[in-house]
C-alpha positions in Angstrom: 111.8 128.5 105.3 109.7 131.5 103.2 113.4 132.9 102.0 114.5 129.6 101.0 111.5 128.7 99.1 111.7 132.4 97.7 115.3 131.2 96.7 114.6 128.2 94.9 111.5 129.5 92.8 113.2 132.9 91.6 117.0 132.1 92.4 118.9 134.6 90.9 122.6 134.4 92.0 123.6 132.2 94.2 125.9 132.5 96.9 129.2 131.0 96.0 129.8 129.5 99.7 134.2 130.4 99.6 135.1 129.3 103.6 135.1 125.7 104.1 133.0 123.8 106.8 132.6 120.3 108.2 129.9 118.1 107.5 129.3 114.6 108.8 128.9 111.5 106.9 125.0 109.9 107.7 124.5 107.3 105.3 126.6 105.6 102.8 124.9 103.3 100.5 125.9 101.5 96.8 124.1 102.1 93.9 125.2 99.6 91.6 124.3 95.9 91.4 126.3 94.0 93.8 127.6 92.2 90.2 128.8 94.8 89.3 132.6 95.6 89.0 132.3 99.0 89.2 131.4 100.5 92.9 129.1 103.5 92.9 128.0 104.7 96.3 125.4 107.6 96.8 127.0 109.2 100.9 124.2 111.1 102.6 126.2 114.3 104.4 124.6 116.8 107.1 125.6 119.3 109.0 127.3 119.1 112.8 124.9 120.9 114.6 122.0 119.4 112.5 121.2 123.1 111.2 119.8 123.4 107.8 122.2 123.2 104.9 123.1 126.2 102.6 121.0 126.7 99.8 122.0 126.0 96.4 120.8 125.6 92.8 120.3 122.2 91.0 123.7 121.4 89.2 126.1 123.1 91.5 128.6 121.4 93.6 130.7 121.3 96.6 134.5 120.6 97.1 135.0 117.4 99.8 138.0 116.9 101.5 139.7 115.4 104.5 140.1 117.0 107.5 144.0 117.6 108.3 145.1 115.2 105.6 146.4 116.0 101.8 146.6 112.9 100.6 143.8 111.6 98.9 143.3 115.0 97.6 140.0 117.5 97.9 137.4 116.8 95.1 134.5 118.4 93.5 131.6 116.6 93.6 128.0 117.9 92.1 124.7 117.5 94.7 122.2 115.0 93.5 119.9 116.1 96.3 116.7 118.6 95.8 117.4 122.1 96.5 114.1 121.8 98.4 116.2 119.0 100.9 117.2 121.5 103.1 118.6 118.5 105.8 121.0 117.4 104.4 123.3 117.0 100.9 123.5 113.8 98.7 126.4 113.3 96.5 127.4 110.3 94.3 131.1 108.8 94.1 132.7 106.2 92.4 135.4 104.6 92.9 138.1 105.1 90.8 140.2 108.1 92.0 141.9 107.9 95.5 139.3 110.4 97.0 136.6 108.6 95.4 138.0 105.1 96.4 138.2 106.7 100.7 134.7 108.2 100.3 133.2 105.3 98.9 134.4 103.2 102.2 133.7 106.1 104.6 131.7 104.8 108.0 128.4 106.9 108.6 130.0 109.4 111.7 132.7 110.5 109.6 133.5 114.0 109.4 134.2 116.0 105.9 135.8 118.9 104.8 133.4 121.2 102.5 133.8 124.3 100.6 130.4 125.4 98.4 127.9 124.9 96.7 129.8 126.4 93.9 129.1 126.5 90.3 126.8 127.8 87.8 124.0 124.8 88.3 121.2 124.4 85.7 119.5 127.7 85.6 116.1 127.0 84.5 114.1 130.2 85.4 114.9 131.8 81.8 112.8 128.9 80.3 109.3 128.6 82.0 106.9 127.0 79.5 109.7 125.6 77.6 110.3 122.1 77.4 113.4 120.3 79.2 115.4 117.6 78.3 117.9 116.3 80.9 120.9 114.4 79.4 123.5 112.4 81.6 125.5 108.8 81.5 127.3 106.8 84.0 127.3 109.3 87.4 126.4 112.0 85.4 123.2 111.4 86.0 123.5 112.7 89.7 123.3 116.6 89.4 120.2 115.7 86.5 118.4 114.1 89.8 117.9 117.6 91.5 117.3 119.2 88.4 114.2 116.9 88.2 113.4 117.2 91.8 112.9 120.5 91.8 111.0 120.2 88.2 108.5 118.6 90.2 108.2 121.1 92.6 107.0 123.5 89.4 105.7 121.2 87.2 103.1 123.5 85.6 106.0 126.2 84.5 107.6 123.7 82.5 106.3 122.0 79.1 107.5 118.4 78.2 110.1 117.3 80.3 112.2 114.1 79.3 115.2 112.3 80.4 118.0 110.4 78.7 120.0 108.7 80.5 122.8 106.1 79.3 124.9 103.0 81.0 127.7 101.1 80.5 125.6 98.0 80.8 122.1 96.9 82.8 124.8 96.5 85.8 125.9 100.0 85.6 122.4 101.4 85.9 121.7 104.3 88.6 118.5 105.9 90.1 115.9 103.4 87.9 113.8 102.6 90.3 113.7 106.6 91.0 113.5 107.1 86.9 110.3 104.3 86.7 108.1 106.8 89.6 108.8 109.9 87.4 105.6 109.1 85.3 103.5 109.9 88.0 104.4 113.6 87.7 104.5 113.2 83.5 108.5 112.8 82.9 109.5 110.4 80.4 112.5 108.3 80.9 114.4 107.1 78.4 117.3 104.7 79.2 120.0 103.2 77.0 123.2 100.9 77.4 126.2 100.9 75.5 126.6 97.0 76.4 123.3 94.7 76.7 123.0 91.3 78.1 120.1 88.6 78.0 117.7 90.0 80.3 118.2 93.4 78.7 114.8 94.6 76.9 115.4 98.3 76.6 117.7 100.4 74.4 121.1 99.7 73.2 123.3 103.0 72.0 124.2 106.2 73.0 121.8 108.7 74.5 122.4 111.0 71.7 120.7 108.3 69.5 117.4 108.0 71.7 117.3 112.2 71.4 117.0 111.2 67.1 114.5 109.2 67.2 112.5 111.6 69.4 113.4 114.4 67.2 112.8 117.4 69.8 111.6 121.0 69.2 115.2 123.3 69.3 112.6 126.4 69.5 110.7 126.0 72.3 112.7 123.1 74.5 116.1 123.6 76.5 118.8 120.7 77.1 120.6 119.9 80.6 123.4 117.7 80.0 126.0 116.3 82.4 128.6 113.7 81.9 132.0 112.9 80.7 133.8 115.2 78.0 133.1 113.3 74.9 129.3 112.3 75.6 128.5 116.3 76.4 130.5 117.3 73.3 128.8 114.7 70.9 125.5 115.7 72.6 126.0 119.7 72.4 126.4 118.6 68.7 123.4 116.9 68.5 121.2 119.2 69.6 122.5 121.9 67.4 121.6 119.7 64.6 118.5 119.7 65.5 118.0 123.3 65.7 118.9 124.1 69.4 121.2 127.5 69.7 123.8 127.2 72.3 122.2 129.4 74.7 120.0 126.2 75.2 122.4 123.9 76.1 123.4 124.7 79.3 126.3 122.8 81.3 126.2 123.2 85.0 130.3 123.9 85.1 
């Protein structure tokens, strides 16, 4: 346990994990609103044996397959559990995609097919006392969730640390009830929807729009942003408006 926590506070490289392995499926559980159309689960995976799981850095991810079949496909998938969670690795599918639409009706016993963690991750050591802004939408929002985990595990080497996070609609919405604790360790959460509906009080927009109003320091703050093509690009641009240079933008892929 001393190396891993040595790991996680200075990580350095990490281990690109190349043979695959076989976890088993624990817990599969949805995300969105039962209303919703859309189906997002969150599948809780641990190892056979019950051993710990291999270290990685917030933002990487692992490659999930079938065992012995090629049809749905192997996928990458980024961890959404803290690297400090050493029983067990929590990824988030949706369905969608054939491997997404078997995962997300996978019974807990299951076995899986995994190659990884792989990937740069979210590399925060460069930027003690800097402030942190984590930027996802829809699923994106997964990898941001270890990033902020293991924040909290160093709070005082970070300054301000703020999240945006966007949604289709209020029906869409991941991890709030995860978001809404975060002010006990002095994260702001900041949550928009493209689409509102009655009972919808907060923002309305794109992320990108919250980060204006907010107006952030490019000098002294560094961006985490994970999502689909467009919102990362129109983000990236965004913050560069702002002041940020690109080697403070960092994409975990």
């Amino acid at each position: 346990m001393l190396i891993r926590i040595k790991q996680l506070l200075n990580p350095g490289p990490i281990v690109q994990q190349s043979s695959t392995y076989r976890m088993r499926l624990k817990e599969n559980i949805r995300m969105t609103d039962p209303a919703c159309e859309d189906i997002v689960v969150k599948l809780t995976l641990e190892t056979l044996d019950r051993e710990p799981v291999q270290p990685f850095m917030s933002g990487q991810f692992v490659r999930v397959g079938i065992p012995d079949v090629k049809d749905p496909a192997p996928a990458y998938f980024a961890v959404a559990s803290s690297p400090y969670e050493t029983r067990h690795y929590e990824i988030v599918i949706k369905q969608g995609t054939s491997m997404g639409d078997h995962l997300a009706l996978l019974a807990p016993g299951a076995e899986l097919e995994i190659e990884g963690p792989m990937g740069k991750g979210f590399d925060l050591s460069p930027f003690k006392g800097c402030d942190v802004i984590l930027m996802g939408v829809g699923t994106g929002i997964s990898p941001l969730r270890s990033v902020w985990d293991s924040i909290i595990q160093q709070r005082s080497d970070f300054g301000k640390v703020t999240i945006y996070a966007g949604f289709l609609t209020p029906l869409h919405s991941l991890l709030t009830d995860e978001m809404a604790a975060l002010s006990e360790h002095n994260i702001e959460v900041n949550i928009s929807v493209a689409t509102g509906s009655d009972d919808w009080n907060g923002a309305i927009g794109y992320v990108q729009d919250a980060l204006l109003a907010n107006h952030p320091d490019g000098e002294n703050s560094v961006a985490c942003l994970a999502g689909m093509s467009a919102m990362v690009d129109a983000c990236s641009e965004t913050l560069q408006n702002l002041g940020f240079d690109d080697s403070r933008i960092l994409l975990n892929f």
